[in-house]
N, C-alpha and C positions, 0 to 999 in steps of 0.2 A: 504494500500500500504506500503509495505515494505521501512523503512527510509536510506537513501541514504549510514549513514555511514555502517550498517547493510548488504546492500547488496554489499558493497566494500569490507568488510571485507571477506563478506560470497565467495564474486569473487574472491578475494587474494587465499583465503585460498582453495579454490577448486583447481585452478592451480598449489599450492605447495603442496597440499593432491597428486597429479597427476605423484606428480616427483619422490614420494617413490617407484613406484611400483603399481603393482595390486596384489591380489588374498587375500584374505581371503577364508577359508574354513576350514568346518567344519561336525561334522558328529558323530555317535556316535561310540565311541570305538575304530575303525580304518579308519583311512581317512588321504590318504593324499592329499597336491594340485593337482596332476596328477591325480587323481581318483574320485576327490569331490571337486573341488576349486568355489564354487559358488561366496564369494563374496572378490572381490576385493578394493585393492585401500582405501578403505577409511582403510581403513587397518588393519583391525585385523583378523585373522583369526583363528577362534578357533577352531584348529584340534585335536581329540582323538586320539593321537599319540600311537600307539598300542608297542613303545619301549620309555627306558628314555636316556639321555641328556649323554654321555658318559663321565666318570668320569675326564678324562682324560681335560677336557673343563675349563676354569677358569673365566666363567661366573661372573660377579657380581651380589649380592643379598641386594640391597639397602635396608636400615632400614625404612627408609616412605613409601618406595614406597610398603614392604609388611603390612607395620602398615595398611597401606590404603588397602589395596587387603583384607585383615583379617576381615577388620570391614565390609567392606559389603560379602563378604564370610564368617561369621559369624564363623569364626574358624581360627587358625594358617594357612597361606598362603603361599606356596614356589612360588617367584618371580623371573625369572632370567631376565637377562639384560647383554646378550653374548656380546664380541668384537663383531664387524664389520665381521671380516674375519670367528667369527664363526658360526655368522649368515648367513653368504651367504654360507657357507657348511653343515649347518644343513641337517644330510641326511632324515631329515621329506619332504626337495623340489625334494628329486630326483639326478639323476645324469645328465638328459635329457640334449640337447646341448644348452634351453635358458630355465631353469622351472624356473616359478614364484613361487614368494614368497608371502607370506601373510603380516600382520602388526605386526600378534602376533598369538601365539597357546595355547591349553591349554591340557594338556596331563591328560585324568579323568581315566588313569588306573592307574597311578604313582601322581596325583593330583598335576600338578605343572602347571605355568606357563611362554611361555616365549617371551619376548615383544621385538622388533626392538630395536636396539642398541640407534637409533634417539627420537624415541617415548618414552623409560625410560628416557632418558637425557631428555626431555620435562620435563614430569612428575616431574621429581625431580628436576625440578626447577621453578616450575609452575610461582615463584614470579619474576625471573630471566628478564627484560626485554631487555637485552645484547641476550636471543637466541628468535628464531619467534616466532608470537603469535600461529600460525598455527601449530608451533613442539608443543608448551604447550600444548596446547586445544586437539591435535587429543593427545597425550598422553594422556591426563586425561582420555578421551574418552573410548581409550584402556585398559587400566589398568582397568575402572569400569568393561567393558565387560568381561575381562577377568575374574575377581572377582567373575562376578556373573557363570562363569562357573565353578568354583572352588565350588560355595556353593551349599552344597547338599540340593537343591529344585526340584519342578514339571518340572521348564523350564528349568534347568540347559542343555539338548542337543537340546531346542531350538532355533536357530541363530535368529529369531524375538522375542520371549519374553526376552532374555539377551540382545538383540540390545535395547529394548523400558526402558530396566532398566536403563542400559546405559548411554542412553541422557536424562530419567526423573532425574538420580541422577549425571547429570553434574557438577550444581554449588555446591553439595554438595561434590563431588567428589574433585573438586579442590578447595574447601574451607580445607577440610581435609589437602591436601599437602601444604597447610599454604597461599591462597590466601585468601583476599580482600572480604567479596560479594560485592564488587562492582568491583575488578580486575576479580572472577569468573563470573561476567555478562556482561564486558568488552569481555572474551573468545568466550562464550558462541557464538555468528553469526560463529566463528571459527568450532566450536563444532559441531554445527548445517551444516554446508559445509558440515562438513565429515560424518555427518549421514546422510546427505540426499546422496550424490556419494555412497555413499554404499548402500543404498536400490533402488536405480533408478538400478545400473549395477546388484544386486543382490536382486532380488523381495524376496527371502525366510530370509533375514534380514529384510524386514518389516513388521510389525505391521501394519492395518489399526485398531487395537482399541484403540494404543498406540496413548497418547495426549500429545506430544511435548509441551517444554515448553519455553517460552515465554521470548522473550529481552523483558527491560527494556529499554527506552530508557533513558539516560543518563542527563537529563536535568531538571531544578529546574524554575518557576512551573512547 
């Protein structure tokens, strides 16, 4: 039976995973959410964006947050981390009179990535405990997923073997952007929310071979 503070957590953070939005989606080569938005909400959505990021955009491109995307993308990383306002114009959503949006994308013909304005602020502050544990944890989340679509593997266009990388390399994920193991297993019930609301709304991000890994419970003996 799942431990009490574990499943508070895991409840917090489903209801704030809830509040970003839906749609992740993803696909090979051209996909956008109107055409292919399978999974939402927990929020990343790694779309093969068939154009790039208009130059004209002043994106940020955080130094950890690509050190980290690099190292498990086993090569140089383009990270972006758009304003607010140019994410919700990103015309990867459409023009439609309410399109969803994902948590994040990954464009594999121009190989970049680009993550929720909220989700990189996470990430890049994973130690930060002035912002939620919920914005950390689904950031680190994001960021790995997105990572592994960046690196040129077998699964890189599958939304379930990049999802199962994912949340097996969670706490090593947010040990890299400078936590704790014990602050990244602190996250982790966080973590674990948002990958499970992702594969419940969207069955093609789950994995049934993929072995999730496991809270610690925080207690001496």
């Amino acid at each position: 039976m799942i431990g009490h503070v574990a499943l508070l957590a895991a409840t917090s953070a489903a209801a704030a995973i809830a509040a970003l939005g839906d749609v992740p989606a993803s696909a090979p080569e051209q996909c956008t959410s109107s055409a292919c938005a399978p999974h939402a909400d927990v929020g990343d959505a790694s779309i093969a964006a068939a154009f790039s990021t208009p130059s004209a955009l002043i994106y940020d491109r955080p130094a950890l947050i690509e050190q980290v995307a690099s190292f498990f993308a086993l090569r140089p990383a383009d990270v972006r981390c758009p304003t607010m306002a140019e994410w919700v114009s990103d015309p990867i959503w459409g023009n439609g009179p309410d399109p969803q949006r994902a948590w994040g994308y990954t464009d594999m013909l121009h190989d970049f990535s680009v993550i929720h304005p909220l989700l990189c602020a996470g990430a890049n502050a994973v130690t930060d405990t002035a912002v939620p544990a919920w914005q950390r944890a689904t950031g680190v989340l994001v960021l790995v997923h997105e990572s592994y679509h960046l690196r040129h593997w077998s699964g890189r266009y599958s939304e379930a073997k990049v999802e199962c990388q994912a949340v097996r390399r969670f706490r090593q994920g947010a040990e890299l952007l400078g936590a704790t193991p014990e602050l990244a297993n602190d996250l982790l019930p966080y973590g674990l929310a948002a990958h499970d609301r992702m594969v419940r709304l969207y069955p093609n991000y789950r994995d049934r071979t993929c072995n999730l890994p496991l809270w610690t419970l925080p207690m001496q003996p």
